[in-house]
C-alpha positions in Angstrom: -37.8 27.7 -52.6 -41.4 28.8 -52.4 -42.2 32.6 -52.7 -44.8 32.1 -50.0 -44.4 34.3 -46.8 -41.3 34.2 -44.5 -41.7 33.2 -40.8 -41.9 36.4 -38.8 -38.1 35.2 -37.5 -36.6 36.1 -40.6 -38.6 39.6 -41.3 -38.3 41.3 -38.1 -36.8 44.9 -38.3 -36.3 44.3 -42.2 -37.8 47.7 -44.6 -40.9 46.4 -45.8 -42.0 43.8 -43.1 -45.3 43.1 -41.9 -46.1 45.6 -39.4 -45.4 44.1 -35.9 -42.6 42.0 -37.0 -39.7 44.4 -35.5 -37.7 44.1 -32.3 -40.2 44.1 -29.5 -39.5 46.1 -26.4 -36.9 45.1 -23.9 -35.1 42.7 -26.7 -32.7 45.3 -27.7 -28.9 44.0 -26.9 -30.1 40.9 -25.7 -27.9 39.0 -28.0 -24.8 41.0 -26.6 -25.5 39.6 -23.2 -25.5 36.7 -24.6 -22.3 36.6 -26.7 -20.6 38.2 -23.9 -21.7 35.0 -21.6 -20.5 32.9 -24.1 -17.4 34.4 -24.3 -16.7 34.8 -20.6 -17.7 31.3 -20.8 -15.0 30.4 -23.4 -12.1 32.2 -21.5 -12.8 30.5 -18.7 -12.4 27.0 -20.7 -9.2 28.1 -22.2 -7.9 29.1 -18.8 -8.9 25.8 -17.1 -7.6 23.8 -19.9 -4.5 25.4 -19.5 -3.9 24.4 -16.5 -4.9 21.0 -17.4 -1.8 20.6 -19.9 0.7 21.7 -17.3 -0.8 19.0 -15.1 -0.4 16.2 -17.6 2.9 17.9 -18.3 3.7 17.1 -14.7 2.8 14.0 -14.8 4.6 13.1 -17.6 8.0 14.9 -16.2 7.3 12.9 -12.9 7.0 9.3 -14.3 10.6 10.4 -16.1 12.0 11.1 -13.1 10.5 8.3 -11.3 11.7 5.8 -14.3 15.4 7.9 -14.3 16.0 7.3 -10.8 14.9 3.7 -10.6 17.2 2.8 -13.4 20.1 4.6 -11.7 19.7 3.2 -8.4 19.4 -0.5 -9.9 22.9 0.8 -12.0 24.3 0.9 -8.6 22.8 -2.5 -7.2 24.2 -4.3 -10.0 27.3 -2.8 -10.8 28.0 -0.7 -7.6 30.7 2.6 -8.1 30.8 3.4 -4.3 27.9 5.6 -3.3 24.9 4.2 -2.1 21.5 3.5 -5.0 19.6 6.2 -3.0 22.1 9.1 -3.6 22.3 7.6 -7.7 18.3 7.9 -7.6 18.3 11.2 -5.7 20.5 12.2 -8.7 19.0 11.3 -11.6 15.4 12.6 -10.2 16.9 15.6 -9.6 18.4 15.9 -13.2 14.7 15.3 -14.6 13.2 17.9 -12.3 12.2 16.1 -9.5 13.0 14.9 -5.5 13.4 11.6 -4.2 10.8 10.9 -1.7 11.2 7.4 -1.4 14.0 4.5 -2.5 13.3 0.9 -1.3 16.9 -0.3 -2.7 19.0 -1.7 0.0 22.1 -2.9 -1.1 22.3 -6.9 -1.4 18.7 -6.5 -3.4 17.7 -7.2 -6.7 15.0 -4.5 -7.2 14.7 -0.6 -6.7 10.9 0.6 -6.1 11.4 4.7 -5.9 8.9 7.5 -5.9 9.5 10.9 -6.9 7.4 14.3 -6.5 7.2 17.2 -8.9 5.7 20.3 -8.2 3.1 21.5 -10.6 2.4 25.3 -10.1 -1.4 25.7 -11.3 -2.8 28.9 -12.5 -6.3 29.1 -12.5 -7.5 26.5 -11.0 -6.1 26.4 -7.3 -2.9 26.6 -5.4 0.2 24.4 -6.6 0.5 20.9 -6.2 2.8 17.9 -6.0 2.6 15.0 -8.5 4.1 11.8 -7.7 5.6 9.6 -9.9 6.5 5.8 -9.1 9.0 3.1 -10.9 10.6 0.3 -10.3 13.5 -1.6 -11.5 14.2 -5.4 -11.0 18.0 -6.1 -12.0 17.8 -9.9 -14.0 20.8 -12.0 -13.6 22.0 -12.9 -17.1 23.0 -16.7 -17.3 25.7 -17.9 -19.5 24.5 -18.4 -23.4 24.4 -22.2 -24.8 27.7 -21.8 -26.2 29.4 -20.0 -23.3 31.6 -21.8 -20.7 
């Protein structure tokens, strides 16, 4: 490093400084308004982002549900214990902290195509919404092996 003179920058307000290097009027606290913006700045980040986590939290617990209760109600097309696919689906999505809003799984099908809704309560950002989650399940008949029958 050179001994040469400092930039004006680096002296300003320091004991021994070029005269005319100090603070100049009106720039007192300045950089308090300005690390107070930035940190009003950064709360309102972290606030926001919190909100988006419970919304892919959501999401995540709805496709659950949604994969839950298509698996049930195709449990009850295939191997059927007396109440109807929709009331298995209704159950199971209910179980993973969801509601049944739809169930296309008629009884003589193959294939359950459901969708479920979970509420997702937002703090920040707005008023609380519902998430939908959709699955389906497609029951395969299983044919008899090579060396079966």
């Amino acid at each position: 490093m050179s001994g040469g003179p400092k930039p004006a920058a680096w002296t300003r307000g320091l004991p021994g400084a070029r005269p005319g290097t100090g603070p100049r009027p009106g720039e007192r606290g300045s950089v308090t308004v300005l690390a107070a913006a930035l940190l009003l700045l950064a709360g309102v980040l972290a606030l926001a982002s919190v909100d988006l986590m419970r919304a892919l939290q959501a999401r995540a617990r709805a496709q659950t549900a949604a994969d839950a209760a298509a698996l049930a109600a195709a449990q009850e097309l295939a191997v059927p214990s007396g109440r109807s696919p929709a009331e298995a689906a209704a159950e199971y999505a209910l179980r993973n902290g969801g509601t049944l809003r739809s169930c296309r799984c008629e009884l003589g099908t193959w294939e359950a195509v459901v969708e479920v809704a979970v509420e997702m309560p937002l703090s920040f950002v707005g008023p609380p919404r519902e998430i939908l989650g959709r699955a389906r399940a497609v029951v395969a008949a299983q044919e008899p092996g090579p060396g079966a029958g």
